[in-house]
C-alpha positions in Angstrom: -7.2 17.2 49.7 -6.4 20.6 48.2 -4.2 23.7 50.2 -5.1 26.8 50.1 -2.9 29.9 51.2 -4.4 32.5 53.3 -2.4 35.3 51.1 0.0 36.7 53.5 0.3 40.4 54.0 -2.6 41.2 52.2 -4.4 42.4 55.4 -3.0 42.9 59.4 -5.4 40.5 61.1 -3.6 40.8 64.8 -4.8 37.4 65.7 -2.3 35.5 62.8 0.1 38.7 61.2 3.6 38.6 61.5 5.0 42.1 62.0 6.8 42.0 59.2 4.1 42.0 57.1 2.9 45.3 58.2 5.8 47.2 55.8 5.4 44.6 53.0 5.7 46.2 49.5 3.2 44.9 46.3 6.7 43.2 44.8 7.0 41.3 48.3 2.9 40.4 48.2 4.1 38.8 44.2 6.6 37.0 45.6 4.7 35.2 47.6 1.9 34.3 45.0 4.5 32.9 42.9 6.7 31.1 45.8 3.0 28.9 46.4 2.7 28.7 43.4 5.9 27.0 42.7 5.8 25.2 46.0 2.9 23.1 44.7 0.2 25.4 46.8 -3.6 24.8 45.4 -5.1 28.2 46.2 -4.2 32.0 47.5 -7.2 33.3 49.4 -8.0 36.8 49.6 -10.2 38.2 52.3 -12.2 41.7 52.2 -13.4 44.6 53.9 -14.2 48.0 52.1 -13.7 50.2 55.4 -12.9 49.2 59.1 -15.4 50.8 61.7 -12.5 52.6 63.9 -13.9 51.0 67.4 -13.1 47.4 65.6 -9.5 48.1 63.8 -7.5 47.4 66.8 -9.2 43.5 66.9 -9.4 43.1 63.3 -6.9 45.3 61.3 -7.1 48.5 59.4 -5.6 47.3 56.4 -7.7 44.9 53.9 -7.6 44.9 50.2 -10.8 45.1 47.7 -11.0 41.4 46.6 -11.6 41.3 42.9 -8.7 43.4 42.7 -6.5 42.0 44.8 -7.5 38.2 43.3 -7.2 40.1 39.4 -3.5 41.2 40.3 -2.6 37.8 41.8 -3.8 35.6 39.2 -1.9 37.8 36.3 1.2 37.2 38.4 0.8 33.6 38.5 0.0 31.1 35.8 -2.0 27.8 37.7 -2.7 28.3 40.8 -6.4 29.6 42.0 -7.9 32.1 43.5 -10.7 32.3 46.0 -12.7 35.3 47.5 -12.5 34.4 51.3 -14.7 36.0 51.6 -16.4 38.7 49.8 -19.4 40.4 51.3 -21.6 40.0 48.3 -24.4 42.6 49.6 -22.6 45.0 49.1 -22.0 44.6 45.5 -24.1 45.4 42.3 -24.6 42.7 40.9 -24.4 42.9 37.7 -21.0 44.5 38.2 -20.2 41.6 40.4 -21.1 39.1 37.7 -19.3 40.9 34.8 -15.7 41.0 36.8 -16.0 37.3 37.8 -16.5 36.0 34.4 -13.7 39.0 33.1 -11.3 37.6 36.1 -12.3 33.8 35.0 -11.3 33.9 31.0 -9.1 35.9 31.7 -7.1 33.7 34.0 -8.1 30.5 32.2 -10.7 29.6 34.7 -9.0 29.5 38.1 -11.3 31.8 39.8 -13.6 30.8 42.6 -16.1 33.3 44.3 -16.2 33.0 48.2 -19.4 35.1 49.3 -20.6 35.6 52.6 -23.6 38.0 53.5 -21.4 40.3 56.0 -21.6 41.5 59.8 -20.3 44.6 60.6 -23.2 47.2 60.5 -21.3 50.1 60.2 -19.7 49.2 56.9 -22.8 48.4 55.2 -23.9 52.2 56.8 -21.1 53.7 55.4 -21.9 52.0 52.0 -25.4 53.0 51.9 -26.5 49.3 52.1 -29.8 48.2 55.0 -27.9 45.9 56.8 -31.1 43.9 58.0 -31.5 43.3 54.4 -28.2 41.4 53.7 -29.9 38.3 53.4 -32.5 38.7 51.1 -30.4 40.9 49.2 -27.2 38.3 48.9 -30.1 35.2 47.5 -31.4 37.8 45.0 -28.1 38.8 44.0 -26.6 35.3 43.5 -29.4 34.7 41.1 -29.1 37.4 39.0 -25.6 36.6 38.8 -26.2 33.2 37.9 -28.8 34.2 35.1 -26.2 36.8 33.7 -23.7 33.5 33.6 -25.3 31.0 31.9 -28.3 31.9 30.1 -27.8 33.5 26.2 -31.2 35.7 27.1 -30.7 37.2 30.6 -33.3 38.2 32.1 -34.8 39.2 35.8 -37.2 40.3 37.7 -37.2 40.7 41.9 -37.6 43.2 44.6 -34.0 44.7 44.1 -33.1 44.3 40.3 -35.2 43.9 37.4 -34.2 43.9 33.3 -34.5 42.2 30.3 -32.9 42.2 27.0 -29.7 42.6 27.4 -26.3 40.7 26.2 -23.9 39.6 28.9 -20.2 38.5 27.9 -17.9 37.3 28.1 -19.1 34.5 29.9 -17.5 32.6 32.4 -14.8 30.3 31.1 -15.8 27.6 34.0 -19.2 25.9 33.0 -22.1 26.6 34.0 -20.1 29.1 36.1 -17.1 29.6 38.6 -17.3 27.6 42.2 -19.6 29.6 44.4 -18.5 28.8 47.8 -21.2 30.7 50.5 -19.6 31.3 54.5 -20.8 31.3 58.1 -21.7 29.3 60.7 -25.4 30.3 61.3 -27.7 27.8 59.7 -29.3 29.9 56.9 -26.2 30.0 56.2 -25.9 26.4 55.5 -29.2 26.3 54.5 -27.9 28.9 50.9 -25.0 27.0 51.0 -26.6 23.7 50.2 -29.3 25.3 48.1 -26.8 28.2 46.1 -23.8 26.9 46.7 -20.8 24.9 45.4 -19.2 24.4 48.5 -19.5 25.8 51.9 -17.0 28.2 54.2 -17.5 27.2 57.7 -16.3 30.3 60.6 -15.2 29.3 63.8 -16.4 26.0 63.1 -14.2 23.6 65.0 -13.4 20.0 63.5 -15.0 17.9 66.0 -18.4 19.8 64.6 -18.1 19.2 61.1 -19.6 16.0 60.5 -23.1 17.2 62.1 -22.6 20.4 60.0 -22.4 18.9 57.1 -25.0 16.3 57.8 -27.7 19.2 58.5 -26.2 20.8 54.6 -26.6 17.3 52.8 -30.5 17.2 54.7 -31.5 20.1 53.0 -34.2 19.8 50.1 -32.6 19.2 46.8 -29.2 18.7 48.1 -28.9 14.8 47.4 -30.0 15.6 43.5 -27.1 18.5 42.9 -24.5 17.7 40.3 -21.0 18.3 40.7 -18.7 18.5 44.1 -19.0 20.1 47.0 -16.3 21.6 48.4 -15.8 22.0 52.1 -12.8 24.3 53.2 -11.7 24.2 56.9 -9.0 26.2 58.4 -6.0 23.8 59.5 -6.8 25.3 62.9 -9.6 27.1 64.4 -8.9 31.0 65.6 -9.2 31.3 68.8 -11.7 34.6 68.7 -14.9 35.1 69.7 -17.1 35.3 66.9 -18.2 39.3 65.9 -16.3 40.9 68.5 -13.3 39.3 67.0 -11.5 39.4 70.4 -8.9 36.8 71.4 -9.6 34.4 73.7 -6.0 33.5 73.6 -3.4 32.3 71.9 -4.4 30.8 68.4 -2.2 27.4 67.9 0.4 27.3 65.6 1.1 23.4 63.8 5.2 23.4 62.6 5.8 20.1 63.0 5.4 17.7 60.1 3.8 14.8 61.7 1.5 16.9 63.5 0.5 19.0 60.2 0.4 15.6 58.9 -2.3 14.2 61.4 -4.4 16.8 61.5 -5.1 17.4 57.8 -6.2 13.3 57.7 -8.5 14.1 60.3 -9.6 17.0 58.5 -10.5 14.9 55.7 -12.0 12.3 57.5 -14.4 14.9 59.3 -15.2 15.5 55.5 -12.8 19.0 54.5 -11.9 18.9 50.8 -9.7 22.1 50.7 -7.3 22.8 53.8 -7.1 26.7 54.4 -3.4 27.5 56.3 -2.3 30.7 57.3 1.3 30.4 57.5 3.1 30.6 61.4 4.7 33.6 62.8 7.8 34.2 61.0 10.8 36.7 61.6 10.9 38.0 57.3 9.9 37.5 54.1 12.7 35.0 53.4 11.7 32.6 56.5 8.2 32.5 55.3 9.2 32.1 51.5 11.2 28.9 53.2 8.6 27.6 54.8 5.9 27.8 52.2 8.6 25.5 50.6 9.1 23.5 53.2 5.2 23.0 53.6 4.9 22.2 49.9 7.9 19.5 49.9 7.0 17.9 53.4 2.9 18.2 53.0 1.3 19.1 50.1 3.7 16.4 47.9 2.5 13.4 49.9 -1.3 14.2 50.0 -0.4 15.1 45.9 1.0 11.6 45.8 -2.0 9.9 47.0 -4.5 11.7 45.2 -2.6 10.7 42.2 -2.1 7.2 43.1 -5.5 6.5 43.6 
């Protein structure tokens, strides 16, 4: 089991922000980065949106960074610990573009980069970006391909309803081989469906625990899946949000774990139900110092046991 750090103060999601985080300065956004880092944290996760349809910012937040920024500025402040686009909406990306700052951000960083992709949801962004929106699909398999071709073939080449050339030399490449984790979300079943044929791994969305097993039984049924080399990583949050899905509006309180045994518990059952990468966003806290303590505490009292297995077997 690996933990990843949903990177507070980053973005004002109402359901899980503390309110300090709303005044948080770039220096107090490092600190963080580095305090996981120390602390024996995995992975700092870095969500996205590009703008925030006004009638939705009071159930999902006005502020959200740009991702391959935000993941570019983290990883030059830290030295081993990864970074994962969770999640980028790739439609609305070119994707050549796309391709070229992934494998810049991955040599650069010495291969610690993961790319998180998802296909999107909110209409009104991809309106204000110029993008169909009842194209995201279509668009999001073309554009993992051509990212894929610019990654690992020494000819690059293409030729598909949205982007077409030939001749051209792509570098650097990618420093992880064939190319960084592609991790695809959602809950819907094409979803599964391109994470199983696409994908490295899979980002489930208001998928609870108790569901993950037949999830993840549909993604291993898929055609091809069973002959796919390398691993296939399945992050799960170490609680569900309670939201409704799209409208983003709380149903009620989301849980917070503190207690040890109970964080404990629940990330065994988490692996059991098959999770390879535990996603945490961090309790309520009163300031920056109580939640630099208690990414600490989490990394002494959690991650340090689960390392200790791993190690040991």
């Amino acid at each position: 089991m690996e933990f990843a750090l949903g990177t507070p103060g980053l973005l004002l999601y109402p359901p899980v922000m503390s309110p300090w985080e709303a005044s948080v300065t770039s220096c107090d956004v490092l600190s963080i980065a580095r305090k996981a880092e120390y602390s024996g944290w995995d992975w700092l996760t870095v969500s996205e949106h590009i703008v925030m349809p006004r009638e939705m910012a009071p159930v999902m937040g006005s502020r959200f960074p740009e991702a391959m920024v935000a993941a570019s500025v983290l990883a030059g402040a830290t030295s081993r610990i990864k970074l994962l686009t969770y999640v980028l909406v790739l439609p609305y990306r070119d994707p050549l573009m796309l391709a070229k700052q992934v494998s810049t951000l991955d040599s650069l960083s010495g291969g610690r980069f993961a790319l998180g992709l998802a296909v999107g949801h909110l209409a009104k962004e991809f309106e204000a970006l110029g993008v169909p929106f009842n194209e995201r699909g279509k668009r999001s398999d073309e554009y993992l391909a051509v990212m894929k071709e610019l990654w690992t073939s020494d000819d690059p080449h293409f030729e598909g309803r949205y982007v077409e050339f030939k001749d051209l030399v792509f570098e650097p490449k990618p420093l992880q081989k064939p190319h960084p984790p592609v991790l695809i979300g959602g809950n819907s079943r094409p979803a599964m469906r391109r994470a199983a044929r696409a994908g490295d791994g899979w980002l489930p969305w208001l998928v609870r625990r108790e569901q993950l097993p037949e999830c993840l039984d549909y993604i291993r049924a898929q055609p091809g899946f069973a002959e796919r080399a390398g691993n296939f990583e399945v992050l799960m949050p170490l609680l569900p949000l309670n939201v409704e899905d799209y409208s983003h509006r709380e149903l009620g309180e989301s849980r917070e774990l503190r207690d040890r045994s109970d964080i404990l518990d629940e990330v065994a059952l988490l692996a059991e139900a098959g999770t390879t990468i535990t996603h945490v966003v961090p309790p309520r806290t009163e300031s920056l110092a109580e939640l630099l303590d208690w990414l600490e505490w989490f990394g002494s009292e959690v991650i340090e046991p689960f390392a200790a297995h791993r190690g040991s077997v």
